[in-house]
DSSP file (Angstrom, degrees, kcal/mol; ACC not computed):
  #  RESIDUE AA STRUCTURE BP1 BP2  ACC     N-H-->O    O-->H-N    N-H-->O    O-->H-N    TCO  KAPPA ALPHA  PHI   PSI    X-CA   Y-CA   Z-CA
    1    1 A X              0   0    0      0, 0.0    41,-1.7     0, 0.0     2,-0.2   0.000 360.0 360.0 360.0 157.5    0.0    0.0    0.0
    2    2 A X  E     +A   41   0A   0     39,-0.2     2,-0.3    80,-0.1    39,-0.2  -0.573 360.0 179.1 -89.9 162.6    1.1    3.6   -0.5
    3    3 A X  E     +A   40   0A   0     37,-1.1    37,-1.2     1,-0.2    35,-0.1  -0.884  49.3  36.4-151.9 150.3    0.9    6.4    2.5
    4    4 A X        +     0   0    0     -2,-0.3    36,-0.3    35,-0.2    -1,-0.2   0.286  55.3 103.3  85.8 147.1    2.1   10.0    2.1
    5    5 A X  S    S+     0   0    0     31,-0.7     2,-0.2     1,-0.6    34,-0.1  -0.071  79.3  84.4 129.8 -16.9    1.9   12.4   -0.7
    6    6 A X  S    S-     0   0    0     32,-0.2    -1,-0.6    30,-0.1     2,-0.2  -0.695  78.0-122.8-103.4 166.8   -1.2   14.2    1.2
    7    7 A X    >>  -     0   0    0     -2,-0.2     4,-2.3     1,-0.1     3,-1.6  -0.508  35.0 -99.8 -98.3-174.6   -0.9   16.8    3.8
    8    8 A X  H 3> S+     0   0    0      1,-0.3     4,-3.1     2,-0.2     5,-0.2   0.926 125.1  57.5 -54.2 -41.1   -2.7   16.1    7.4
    9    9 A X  H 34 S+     0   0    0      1,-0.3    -1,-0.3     2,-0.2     4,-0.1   0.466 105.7  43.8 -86.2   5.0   -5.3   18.1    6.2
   10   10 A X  H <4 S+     0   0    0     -3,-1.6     4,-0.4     2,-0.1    -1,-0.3   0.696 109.8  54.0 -95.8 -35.6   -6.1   16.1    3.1
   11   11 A X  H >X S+     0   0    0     -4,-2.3     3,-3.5     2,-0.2     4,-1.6   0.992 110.8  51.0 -69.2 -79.1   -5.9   12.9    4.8
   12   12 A X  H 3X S+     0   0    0     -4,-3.1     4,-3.6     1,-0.3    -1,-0.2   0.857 106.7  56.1 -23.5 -45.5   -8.7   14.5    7.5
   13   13 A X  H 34 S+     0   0    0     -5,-0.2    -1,-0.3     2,-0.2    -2,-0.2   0.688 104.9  47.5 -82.4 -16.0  -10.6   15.5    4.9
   14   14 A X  H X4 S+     0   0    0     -3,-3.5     3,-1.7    -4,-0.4    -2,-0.2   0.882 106.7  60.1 -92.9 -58.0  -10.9   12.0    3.5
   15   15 A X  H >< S+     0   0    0     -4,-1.6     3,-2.7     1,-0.3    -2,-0.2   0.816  87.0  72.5 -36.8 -31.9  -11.7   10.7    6.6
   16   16 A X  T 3< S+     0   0    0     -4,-3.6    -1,-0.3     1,-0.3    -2,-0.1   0.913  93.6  57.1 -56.9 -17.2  -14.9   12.8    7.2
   17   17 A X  T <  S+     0   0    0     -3,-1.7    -1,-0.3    -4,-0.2    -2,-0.2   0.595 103.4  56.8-102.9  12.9  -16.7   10.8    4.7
   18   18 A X  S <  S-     0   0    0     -3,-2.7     2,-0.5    -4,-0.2   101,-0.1  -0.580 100.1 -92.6-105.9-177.6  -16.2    7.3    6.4
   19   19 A X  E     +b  119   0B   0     99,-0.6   101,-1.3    -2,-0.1     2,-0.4  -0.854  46.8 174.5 -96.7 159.2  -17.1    6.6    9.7
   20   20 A X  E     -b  120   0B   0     -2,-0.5   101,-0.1    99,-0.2    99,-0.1  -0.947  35.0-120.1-165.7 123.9  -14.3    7.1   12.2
   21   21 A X     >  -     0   0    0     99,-3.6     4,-2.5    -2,-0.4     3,-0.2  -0.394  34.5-107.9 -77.5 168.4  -14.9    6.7   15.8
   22   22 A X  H  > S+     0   0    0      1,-0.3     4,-2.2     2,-0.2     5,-0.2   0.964 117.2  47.7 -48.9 -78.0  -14.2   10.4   17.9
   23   23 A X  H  > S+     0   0    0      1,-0.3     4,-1.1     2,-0.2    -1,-0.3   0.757 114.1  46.3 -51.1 -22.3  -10.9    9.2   19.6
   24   24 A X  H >> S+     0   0    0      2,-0.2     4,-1.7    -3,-0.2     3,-1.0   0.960 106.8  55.0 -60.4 -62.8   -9.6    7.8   16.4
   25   25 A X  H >X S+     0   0    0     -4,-2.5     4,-2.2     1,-0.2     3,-0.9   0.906 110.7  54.5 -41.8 -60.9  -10.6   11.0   14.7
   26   26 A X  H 3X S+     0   0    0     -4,-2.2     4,-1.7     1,-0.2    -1,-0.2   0.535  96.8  56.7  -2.8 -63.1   -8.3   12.5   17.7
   27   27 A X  H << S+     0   0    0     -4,-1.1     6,-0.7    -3,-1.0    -1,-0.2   0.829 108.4  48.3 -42.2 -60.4   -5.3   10.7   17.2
   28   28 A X  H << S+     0   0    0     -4,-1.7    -2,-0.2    -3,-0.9    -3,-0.1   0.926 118.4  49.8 -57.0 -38.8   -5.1   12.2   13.2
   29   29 A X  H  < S+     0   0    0     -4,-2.2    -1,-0.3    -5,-0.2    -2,-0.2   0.973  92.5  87.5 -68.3 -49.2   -5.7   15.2   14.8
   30   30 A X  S  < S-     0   0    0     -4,-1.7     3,-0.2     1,-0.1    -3,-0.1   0.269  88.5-102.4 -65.4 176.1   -3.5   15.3   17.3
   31   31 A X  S    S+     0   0    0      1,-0.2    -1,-0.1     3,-0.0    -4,-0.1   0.811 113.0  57.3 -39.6 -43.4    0.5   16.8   17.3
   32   32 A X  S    S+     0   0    0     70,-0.2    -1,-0.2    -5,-0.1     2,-0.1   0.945  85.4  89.5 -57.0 -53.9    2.0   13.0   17.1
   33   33 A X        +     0   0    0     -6,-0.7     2,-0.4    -3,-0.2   -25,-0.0  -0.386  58.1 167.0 -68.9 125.2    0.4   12.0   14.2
   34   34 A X        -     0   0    0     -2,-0.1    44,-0.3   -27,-0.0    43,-0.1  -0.976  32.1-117.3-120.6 117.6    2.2   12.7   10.9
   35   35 A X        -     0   0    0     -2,-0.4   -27,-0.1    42,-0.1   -32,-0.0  -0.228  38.9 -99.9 -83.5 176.6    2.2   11.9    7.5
   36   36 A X        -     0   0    0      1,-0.1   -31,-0.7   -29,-0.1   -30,-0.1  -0.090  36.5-138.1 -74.3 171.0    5.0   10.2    5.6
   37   37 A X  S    S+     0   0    0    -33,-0.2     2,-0.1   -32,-0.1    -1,-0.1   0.896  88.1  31.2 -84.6 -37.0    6.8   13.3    3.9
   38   38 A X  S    S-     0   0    0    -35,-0.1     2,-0.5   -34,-0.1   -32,-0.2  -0.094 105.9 -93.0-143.2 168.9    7.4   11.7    0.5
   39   39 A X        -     0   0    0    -34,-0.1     2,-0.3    -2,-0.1   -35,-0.2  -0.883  54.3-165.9-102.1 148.2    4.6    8.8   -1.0
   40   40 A X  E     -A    3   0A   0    -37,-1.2   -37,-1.1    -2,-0.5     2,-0.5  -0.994  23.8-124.2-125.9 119.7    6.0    5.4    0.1
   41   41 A X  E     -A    2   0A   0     -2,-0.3     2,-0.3   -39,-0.2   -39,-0.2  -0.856  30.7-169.2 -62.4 126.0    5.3    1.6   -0.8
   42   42 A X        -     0   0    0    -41,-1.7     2,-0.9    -2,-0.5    99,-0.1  -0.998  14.6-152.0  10.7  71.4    4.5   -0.4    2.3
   43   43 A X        -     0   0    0     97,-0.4    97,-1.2    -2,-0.3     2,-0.3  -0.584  21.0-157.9 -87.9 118.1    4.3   -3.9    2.3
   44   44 A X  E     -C  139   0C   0     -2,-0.9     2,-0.6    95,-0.2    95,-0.2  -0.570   8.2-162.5 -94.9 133.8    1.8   -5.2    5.0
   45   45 A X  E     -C  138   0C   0     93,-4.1    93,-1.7    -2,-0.3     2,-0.4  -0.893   5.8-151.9-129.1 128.2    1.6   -8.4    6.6
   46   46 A X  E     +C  137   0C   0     -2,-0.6     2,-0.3    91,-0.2    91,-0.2  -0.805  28.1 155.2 -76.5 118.2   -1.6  -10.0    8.6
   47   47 A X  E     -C  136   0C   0     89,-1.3    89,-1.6    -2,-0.4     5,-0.1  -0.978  37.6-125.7-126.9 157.1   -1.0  -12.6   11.5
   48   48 A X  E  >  -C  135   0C   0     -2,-0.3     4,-0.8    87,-0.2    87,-0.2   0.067  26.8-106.9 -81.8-161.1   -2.6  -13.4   14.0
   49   49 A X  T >4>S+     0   0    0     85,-1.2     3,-1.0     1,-0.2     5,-1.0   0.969 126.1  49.3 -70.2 -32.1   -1.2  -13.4   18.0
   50   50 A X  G >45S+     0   0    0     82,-2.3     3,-1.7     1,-0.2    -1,-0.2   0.814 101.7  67.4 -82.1 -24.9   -1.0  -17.2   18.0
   51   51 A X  G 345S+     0   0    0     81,-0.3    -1,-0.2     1,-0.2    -2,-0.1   0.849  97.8  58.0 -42.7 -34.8    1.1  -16.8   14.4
   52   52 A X  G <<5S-     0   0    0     -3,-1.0    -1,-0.2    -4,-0.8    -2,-0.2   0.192 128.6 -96.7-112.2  27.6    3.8  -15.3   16.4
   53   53 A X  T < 5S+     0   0    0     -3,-1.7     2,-0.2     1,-0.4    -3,-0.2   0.374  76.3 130.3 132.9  12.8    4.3  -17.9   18.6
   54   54 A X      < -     0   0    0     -5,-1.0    -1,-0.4     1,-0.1     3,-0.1  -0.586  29.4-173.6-103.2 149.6    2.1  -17.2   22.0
   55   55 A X  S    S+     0   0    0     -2,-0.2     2,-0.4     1,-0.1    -1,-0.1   0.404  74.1  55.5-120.0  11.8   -0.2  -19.6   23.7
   56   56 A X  S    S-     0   0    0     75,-0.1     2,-0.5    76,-0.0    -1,-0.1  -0.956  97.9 -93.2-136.1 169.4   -1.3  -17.4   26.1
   57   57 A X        -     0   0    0     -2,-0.4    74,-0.1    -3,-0.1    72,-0.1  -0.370  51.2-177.2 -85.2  99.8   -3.2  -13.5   25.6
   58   58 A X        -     0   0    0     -2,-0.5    72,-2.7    72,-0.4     2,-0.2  -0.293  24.5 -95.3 -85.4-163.9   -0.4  -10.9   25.9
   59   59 A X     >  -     0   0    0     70,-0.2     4,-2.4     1,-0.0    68,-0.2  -0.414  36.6 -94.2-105.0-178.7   -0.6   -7.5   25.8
   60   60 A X  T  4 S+     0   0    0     66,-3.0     4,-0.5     1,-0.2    67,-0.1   0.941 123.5  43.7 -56.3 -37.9   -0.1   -4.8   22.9
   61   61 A X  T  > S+     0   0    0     65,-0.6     4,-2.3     2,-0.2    -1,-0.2   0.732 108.0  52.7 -87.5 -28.5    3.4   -4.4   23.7
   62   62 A X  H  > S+     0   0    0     64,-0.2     4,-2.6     1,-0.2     5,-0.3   0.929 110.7  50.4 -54.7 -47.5    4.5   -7.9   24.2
   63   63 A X  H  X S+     0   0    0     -4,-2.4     4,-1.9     2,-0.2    -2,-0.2   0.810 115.0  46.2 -86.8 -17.9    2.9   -8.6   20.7
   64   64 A X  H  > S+     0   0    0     -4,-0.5     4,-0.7     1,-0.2     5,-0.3   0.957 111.6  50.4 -63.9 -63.6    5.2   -5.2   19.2
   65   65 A X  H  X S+     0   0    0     -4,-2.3     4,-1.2     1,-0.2    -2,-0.2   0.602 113.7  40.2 -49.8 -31.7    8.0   -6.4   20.8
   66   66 A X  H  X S+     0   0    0     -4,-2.6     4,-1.5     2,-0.2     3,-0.5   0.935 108.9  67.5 -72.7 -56.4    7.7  -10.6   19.2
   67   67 A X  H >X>S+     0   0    0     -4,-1.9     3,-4.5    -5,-0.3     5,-0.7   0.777 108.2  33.7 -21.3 -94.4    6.7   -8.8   16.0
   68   68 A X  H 3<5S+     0   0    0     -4,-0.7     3,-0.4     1,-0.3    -1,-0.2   0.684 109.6  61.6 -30.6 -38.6   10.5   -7.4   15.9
   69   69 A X  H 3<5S+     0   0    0     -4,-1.2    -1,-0.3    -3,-0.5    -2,-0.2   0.675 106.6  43.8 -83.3  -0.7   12.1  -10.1   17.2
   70   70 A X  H <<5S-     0   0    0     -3,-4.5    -1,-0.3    -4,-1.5    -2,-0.3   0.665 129.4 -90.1-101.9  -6.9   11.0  -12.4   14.3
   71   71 A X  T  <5S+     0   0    0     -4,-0.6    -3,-0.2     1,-0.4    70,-0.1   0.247  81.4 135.8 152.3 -21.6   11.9   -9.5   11.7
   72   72 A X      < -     0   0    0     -5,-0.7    -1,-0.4    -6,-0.2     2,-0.4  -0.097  44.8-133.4 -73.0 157.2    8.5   -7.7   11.4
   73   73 A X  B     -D  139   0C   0     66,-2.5    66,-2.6     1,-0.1    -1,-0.1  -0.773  14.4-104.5-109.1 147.0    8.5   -4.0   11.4
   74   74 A X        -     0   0    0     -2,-0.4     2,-0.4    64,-0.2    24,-0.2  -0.268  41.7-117.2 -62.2 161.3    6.4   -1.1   13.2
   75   75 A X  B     -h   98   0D   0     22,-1.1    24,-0.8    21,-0.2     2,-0.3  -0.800  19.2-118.0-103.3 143.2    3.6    0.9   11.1
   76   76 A X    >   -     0   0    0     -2,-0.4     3,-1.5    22,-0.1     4,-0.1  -0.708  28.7-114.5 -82.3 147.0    3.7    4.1   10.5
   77   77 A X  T >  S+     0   0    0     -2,-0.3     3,-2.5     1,-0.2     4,-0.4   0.886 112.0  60.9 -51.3 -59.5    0.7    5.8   12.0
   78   78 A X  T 3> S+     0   0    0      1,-0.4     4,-1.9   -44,-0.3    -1,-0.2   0.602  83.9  73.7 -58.7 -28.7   -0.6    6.7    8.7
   79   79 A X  H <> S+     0   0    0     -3,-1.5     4,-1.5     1,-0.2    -1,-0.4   0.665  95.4  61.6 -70.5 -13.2   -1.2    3.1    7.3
   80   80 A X  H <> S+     0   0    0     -3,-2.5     4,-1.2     1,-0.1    -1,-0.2   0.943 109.5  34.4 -54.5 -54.3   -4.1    3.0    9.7
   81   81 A X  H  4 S+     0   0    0     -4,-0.4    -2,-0.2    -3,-0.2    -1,-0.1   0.834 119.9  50.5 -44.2 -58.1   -5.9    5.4    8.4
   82   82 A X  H  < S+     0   0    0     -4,-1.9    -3,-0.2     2,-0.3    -1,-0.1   0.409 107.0  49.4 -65.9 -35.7   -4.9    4.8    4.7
   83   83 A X  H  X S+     0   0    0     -4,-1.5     4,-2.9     1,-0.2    -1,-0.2   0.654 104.7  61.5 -98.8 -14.3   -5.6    1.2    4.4
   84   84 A X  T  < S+     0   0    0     -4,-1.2    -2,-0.3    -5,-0.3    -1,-0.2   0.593 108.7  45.3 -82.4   4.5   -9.2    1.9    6.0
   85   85 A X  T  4 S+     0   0    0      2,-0.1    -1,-0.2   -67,-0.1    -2,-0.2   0.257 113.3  49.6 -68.2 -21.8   -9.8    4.2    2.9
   86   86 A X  T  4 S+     0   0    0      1,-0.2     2,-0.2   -85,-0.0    -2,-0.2   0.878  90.8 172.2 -79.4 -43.5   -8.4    1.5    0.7
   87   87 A X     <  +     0   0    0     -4,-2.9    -1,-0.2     1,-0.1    -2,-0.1  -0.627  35.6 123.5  77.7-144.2  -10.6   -1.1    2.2
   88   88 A X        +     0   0    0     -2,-0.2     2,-0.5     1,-0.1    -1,-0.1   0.477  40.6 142.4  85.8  22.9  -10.8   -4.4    0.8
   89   89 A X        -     0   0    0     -6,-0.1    -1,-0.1     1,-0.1     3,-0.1  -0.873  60.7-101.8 -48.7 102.1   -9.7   -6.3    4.5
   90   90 A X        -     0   0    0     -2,-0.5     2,-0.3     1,-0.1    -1,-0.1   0.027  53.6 -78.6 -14.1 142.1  -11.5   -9.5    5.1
   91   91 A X  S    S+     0   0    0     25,-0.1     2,-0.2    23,-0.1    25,-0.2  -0.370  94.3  76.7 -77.8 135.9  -14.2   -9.1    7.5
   92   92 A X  S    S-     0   0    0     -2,-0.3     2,-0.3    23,-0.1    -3,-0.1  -0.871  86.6 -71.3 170.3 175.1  -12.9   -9.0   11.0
   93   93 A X        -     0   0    0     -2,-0.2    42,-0.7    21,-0.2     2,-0.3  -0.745  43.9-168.0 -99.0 146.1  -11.1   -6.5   13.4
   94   94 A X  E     -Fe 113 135C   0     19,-1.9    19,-0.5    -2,-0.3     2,-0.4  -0.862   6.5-156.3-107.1 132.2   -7.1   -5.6   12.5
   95   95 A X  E     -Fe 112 136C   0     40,-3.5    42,-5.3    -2,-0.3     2,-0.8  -0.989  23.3-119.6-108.3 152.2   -5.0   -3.8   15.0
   96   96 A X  E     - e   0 137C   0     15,-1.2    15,-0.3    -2,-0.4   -21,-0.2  -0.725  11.0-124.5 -83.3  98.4   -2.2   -2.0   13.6
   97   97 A X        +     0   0    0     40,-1.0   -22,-1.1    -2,-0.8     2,-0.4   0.067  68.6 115.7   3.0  83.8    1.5   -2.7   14.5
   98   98 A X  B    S-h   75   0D   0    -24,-0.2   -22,-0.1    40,-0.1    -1,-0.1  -0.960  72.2 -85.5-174.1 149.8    2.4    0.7   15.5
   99   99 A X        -     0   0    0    -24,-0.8     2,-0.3    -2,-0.4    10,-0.1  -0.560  57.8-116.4 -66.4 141.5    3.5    3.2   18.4
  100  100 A X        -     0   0    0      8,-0.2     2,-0.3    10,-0.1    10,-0.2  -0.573  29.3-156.7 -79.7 151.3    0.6    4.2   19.9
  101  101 A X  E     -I  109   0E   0      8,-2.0     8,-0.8    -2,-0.3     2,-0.5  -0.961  23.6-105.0-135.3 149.0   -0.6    7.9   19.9
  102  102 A X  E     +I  108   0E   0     -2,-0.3   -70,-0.2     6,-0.2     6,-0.2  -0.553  34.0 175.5 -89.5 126.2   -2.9    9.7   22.3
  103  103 A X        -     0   0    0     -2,-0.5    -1,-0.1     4,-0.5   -79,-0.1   0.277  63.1 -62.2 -89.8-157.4   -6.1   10.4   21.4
  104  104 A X  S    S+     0   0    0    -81,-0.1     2,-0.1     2,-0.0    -2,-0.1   0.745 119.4  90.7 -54.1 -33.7   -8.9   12.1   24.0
  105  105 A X  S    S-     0   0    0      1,-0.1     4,-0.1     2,-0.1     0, 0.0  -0.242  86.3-140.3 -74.8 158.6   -8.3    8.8   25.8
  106  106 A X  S    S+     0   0    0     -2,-0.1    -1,-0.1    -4,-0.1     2,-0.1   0.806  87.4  84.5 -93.0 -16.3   -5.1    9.8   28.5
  107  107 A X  S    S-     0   0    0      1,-0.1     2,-0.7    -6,-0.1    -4,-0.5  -0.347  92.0-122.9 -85.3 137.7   -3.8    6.0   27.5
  108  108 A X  E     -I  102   0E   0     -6,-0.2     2,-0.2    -2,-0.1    -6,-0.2  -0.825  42.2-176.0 -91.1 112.2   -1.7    6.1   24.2
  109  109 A X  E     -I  101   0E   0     -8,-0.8    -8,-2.0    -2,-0.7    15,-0.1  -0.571  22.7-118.8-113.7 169.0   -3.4    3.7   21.8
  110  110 A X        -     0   0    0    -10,-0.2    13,-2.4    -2,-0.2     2,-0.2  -0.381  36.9-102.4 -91.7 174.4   -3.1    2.0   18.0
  111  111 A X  E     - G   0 122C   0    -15,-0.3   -15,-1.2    11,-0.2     2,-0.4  -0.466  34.9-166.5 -92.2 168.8   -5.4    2.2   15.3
  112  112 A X  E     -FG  95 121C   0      9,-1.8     9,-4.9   -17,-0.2     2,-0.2  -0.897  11.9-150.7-163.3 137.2   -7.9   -0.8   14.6
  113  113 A X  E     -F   94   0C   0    -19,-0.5   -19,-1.9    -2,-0.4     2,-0.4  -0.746   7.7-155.0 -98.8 148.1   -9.9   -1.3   11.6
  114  114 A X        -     0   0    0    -21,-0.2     2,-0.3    -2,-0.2     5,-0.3  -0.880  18.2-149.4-151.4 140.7  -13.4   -3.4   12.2
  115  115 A X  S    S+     0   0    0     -2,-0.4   -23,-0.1     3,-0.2   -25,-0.1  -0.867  82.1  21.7-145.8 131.1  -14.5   -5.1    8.6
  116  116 A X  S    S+     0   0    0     -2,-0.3   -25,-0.1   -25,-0.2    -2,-0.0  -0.798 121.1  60.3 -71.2  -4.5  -17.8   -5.4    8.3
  117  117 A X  S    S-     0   0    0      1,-0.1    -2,-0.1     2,-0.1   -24,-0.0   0.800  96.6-139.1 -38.1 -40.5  -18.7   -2.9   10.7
  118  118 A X        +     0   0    0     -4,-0.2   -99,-0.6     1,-0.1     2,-0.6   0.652  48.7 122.2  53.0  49.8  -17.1   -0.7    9.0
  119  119 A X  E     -b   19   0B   0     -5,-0.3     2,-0.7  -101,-0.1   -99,-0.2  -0.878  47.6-140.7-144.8 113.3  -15.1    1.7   11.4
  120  120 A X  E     +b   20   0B   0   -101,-1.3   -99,-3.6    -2,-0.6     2,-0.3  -0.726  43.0 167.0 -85.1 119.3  -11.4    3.0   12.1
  121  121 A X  E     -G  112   0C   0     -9,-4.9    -9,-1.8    -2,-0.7     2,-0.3  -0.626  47.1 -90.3-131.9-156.9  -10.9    3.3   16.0
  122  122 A X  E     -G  111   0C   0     -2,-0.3   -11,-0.2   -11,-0.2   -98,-0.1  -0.700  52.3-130.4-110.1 147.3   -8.7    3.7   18.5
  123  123 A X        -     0   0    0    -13,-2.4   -11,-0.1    -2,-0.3    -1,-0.1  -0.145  40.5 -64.4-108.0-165.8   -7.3    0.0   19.6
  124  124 A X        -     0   0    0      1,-0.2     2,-0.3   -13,-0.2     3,-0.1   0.602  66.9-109.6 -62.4 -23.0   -7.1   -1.6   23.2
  125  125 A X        -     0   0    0      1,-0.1    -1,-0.2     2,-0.1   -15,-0.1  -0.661  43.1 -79.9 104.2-175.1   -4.5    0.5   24.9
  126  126 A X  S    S+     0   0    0     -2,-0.3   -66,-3.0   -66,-0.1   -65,-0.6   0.897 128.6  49.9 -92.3 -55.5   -0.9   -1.2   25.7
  127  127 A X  S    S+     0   0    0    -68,-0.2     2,-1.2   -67,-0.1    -2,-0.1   0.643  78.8 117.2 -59.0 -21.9   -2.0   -3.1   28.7
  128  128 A X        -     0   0    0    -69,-0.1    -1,-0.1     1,-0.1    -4,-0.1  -0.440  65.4-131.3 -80.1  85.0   -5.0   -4.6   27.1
  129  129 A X        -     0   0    0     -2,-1.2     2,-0.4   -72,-0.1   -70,-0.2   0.437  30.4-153.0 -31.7 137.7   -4.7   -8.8   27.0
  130  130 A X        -     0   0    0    -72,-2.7   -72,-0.4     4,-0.0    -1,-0.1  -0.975  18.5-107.9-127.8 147.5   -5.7   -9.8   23.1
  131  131 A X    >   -     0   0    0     -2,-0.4     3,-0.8   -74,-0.1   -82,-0.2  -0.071  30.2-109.2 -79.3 166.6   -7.2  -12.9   22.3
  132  132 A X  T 3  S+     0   0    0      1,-0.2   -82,-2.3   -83,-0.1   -81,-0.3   0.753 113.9  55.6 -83.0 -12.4   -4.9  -15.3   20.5
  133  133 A X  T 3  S+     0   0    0    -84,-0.1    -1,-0.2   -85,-0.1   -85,-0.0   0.427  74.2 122.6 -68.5  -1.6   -7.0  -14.9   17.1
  134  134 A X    <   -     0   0    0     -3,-0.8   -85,-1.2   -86,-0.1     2,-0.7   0.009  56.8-139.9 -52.5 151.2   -6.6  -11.4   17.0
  135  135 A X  E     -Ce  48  94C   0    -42,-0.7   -40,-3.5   -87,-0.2     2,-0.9  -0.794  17.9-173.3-116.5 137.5   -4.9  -10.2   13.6
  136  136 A X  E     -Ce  47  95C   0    -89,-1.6   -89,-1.3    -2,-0.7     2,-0.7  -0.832  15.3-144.0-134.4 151.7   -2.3   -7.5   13.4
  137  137 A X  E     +Ce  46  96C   0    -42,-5.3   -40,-1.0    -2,-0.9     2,-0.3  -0.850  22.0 174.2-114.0 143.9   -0.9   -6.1   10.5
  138  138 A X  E     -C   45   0C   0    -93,-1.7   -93,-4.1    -2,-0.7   -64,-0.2  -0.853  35.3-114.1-134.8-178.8    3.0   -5.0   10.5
  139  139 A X  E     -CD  44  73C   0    -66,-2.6   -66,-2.5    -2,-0.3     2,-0.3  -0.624  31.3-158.3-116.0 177.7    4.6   -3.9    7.8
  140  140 A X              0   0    0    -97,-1.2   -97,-0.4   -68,-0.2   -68,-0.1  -0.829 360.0 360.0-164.8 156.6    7.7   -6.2    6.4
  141  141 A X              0   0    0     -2,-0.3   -69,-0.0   -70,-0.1    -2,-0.0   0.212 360.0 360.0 -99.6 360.0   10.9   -5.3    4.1
């Protein structure tokens, strides 16, 4: 997938017409969030928690931290956004691979995309045990 080549305020402005819950909305808004400078290829990969090797429900940060150590990369904030305007997910909820950024909520959280639902939100928090079907996508060389 591509990200970057719009400014913040083009990106925003593509989000109003989908739905995007508050705190999500929040996130784009806030100071952390940036988009890439330049347009960029991405290559995304879906697994779930039990793909990367756990048998028991970790938390957000356990599952960045096994991402890396098998090879996987962090998301740039923007691929949240970007691939829930692209669409075309299978239906189920994604979290994204990514530093979290703080929304309304005081907790710094990831994005998560909800397929058929249809909705970009703000994900579980760091702390927050995920079931071992869960999918995340991280991005990959």
């Amino acid at each position: 997938m591509r990200i970057g080549g719009d400014t913040k305020e083009d990106l925003l402005k593509k989000l109003s017409r989908v739905k995007v819950k508050v705190w999500a909305k929040a996130m784009v808004e806030g100071q952390a969030f940036r988009v890439a400078p330049v347009t960029t290829t991405v290559n995304l990969l879906i697994v779930t928690i039990e793909n990367l090797g756990f048998t028991e429900s970790p938390d957000f940060n356990e599952v960045l931290v096994r991402g890396i150590e098998l090879g996987y990369q962090i998301c740039h904030p923007e691929v949240g956004p970007r691939l829930w305007l692209q669409g075309g997910l299978a239906d189920g909820m994604y979290y994204v691979a990514m530093n979290p950024l703080h929304s309304r909520n005081p907790n710094p959280e990831p994005f998560y995309l909800a397929f058929p639902n249809d909705w970009l939100g703000q994900g579980p928090g760091m702390k927050a045990k995920l079931p071992l079907d869960q999918k995340i996508i991280f991005a990959q060389e």
